[in-house]
N, C-alpha and C positions, 0 to 999 in steps of 0.2 A: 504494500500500500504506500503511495506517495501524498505529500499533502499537496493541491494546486498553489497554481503561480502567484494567487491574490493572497495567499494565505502566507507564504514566505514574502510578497511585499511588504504586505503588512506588519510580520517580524520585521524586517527590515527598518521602516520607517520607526517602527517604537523601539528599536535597542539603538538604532547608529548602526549598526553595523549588517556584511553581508551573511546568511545563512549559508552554510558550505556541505552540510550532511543535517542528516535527521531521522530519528528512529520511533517509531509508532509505539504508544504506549497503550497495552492492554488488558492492564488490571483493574481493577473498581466495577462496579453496577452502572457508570453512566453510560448514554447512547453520543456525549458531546465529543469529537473528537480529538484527542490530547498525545501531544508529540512531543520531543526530547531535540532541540535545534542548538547544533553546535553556530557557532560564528566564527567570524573569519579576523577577532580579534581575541583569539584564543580562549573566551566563554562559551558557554550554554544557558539554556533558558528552558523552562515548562511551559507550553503553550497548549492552551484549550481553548477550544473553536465552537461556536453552539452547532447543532445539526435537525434540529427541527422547533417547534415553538415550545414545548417544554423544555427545552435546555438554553433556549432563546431566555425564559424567564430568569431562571435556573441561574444563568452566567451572569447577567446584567445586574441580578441580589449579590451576589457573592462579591463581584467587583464593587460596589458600594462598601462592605464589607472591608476591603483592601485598601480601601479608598478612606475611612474614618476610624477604624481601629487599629492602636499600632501596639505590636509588643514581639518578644522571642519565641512565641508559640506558634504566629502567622508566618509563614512561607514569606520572604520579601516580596512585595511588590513592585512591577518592573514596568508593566504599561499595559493599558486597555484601549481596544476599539468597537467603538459599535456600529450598529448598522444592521442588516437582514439578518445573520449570522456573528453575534461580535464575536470577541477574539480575546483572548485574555494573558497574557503575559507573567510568570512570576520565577522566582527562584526555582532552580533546576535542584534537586534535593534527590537524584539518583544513587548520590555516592553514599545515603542515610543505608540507616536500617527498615526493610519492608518486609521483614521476615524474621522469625524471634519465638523464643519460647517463655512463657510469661512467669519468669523468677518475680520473688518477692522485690529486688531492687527496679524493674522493668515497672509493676505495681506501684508502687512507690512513685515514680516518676511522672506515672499519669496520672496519680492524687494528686502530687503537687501543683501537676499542669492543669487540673481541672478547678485548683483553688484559686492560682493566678490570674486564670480567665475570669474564673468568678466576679474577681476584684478588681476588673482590667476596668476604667472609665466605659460609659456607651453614651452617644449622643442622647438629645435631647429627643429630638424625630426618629428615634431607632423605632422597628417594627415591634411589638408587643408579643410577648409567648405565648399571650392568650386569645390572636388571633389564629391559635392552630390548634383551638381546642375543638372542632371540629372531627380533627384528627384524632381523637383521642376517645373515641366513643366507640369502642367498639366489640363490646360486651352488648352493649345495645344494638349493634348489627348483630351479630351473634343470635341473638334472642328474637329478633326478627324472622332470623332463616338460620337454623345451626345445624342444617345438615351438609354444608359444607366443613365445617367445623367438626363435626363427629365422622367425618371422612380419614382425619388425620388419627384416630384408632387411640387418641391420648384420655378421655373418661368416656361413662357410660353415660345413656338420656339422664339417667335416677340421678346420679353426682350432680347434673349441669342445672337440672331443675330445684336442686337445692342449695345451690352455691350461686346462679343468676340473680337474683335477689339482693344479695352481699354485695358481689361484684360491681354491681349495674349504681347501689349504692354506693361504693366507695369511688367510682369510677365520675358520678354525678358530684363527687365531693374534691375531687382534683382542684390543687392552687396552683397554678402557672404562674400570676401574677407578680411581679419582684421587680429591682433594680439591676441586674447585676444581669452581664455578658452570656448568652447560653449558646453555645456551639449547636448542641441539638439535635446532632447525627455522630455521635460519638462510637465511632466502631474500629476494630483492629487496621481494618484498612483504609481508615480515614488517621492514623496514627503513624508518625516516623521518627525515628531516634538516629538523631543528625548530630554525632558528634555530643557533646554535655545539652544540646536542646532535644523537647521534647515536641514534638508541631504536633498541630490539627490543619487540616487538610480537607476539601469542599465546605465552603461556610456558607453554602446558598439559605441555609435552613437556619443561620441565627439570627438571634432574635434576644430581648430584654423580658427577663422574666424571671422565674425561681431556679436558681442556680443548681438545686439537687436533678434538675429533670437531664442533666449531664451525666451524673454518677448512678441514676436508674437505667436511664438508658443502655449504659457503658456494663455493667454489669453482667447483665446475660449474656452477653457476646464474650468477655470472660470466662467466663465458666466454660460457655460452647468451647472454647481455644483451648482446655487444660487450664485453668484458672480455678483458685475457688471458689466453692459455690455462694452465688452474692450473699443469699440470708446469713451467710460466716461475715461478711463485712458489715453488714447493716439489715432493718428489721423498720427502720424510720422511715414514716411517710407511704404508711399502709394506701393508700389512695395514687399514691403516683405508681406503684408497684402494679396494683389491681391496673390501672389504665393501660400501662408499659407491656404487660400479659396481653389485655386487650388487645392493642394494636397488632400486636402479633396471631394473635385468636382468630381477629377477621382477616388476616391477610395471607396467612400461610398457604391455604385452598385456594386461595383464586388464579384462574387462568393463568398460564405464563405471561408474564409480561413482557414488551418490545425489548426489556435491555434484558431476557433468556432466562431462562427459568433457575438459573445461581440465585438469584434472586427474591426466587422462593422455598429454595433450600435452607439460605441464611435466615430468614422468615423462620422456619419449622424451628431450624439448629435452635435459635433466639428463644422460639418460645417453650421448649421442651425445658430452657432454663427459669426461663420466666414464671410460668406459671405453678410450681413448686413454689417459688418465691413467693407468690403471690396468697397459695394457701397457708403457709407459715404466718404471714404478716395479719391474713386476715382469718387467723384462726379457723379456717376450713378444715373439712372433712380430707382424708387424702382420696385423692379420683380414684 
């Protein structure tokens, strides 16, 4: 795969300099295009390209993003273009770590990064955490139609019909609301250890709001990797846990989506952690 000629103009125009090679990057769930462009003043650079109108939105939030947030967690910022397809520019972060096995000191490192963020300033006009609390309901999909949900073989009817109830309440009792920086997609492979920094990686999804919806998030996907199991780190915030399971509850079943069905693997992986979690916190029965 090659990127076109408008698209290494464009590197061009925002670094100064000429693109001389380029290697197609194909890790992560997004459909946006993202390449690895050396230059011909002995750099490189990460470039990520939009490819259709959700990643159109997608790019244009996250470069706002780069644009008003500064600290040692963000990937540098090197330059954006927009237009049909923008284009997004940042530190080339190849020679980090994108692969790792999650020791207690690795742990560590992403608490600490997820307390920095916490505390990092956020504008005035930042987007709200709790306009994605839409997103967050989804126990109440579930309960709508959960025979996609009893697809995945994880309880019986009798469990869901006595634990819906619970769920559906602690899920209606979610606080997003807060001051402080929420990354918001916090997953192993949105994470890279560069050296003494810890980064987070696609920030199309942050937002200002309650800081823990980073370390519920982050959690289950932990575990999924060889991690320990979250209720061993925390048990706080029975309501964001219940939602967190949620989101994973309605989504794991659904059709493949365009960026292939990894995507609803990490879905299952997630919630096979989660939803343990979830009973523990909220004193459920076990499935």
């Amino acid at each position: 795969m090659e990127p076109n000629l408008t698209t290494l103009t464009r590197v061009e125009k925002i670094t100064g300099a000429k693109p001389i090679s380029w290697r197609f990057v194909e890790r992560g769930y997004t459909v946006a295009e993202r390449w690895v462009v050396s230059l011909d003043n002995g750099t490189s650079v990460f470039v990520k390209v939009a490819t259709d109108e959700d990643t159109v939105g997608w790019l244009r939030d996250e470069a706002k993003v780069y644009r008003s947030i500064h600290g040692d967690f963000l990937p540098k910022f090197i330059g954006w273009d927009d237009g049909e397809f923008p284009l997004l520019v940042l530190e080339d972060l190849s020679a980090g770590a994108w692969s790792w096995e999650w020791s207690r000191a690795h742990i560590e490192r992403v608490l600490k990064t997820l307390d920095v963020v916490a505390r990092t300033d956020v504008p005035q006009d930042f987007p709200e955490m709790t306009l994605m609390s839409e997103k967050l309901t989804g126990w109440q999909e579930v309960a709508q139609d959960p025979s996609g949900f009893f697809r995945l073989g994880l309880v019986s009817a009798d469990w869901l019909a006595r634990a819906l109830p619970t769920l559906i309440q602690a899920e209606n009792g979610l606080k997003l609301a807060g001051d402080s920086l929420v990354h918001a997609d916090v997953r192993s492979d949105n994470i890279c250890f560069y050296g003494d920094r810890t980064l987070l990686i696609d920030w199309n999804w942050a937002r200002k709001g309650n800081p823990k919806v980073d370390l519920i998030f982050w959690l289950p996907s932990l575990h999924s990797e060889g991690g320990p199991p979250p209720w061993e780190i925390t048990l706080d915030e029975p309501e964001l846990i219940a939602a967190v399971a949620g989101f994973y509850a309605a989504r794991a079943h659904q059709p493949v989506h365009k960026q292939g069905g990894a995507i609803r693997q990490l879905q299952l992986r997630m919630l096979k952690s989660a939803l343990p979690w979830a009973v523990r916190a909220l004193h459920l029965p076990q499935p």
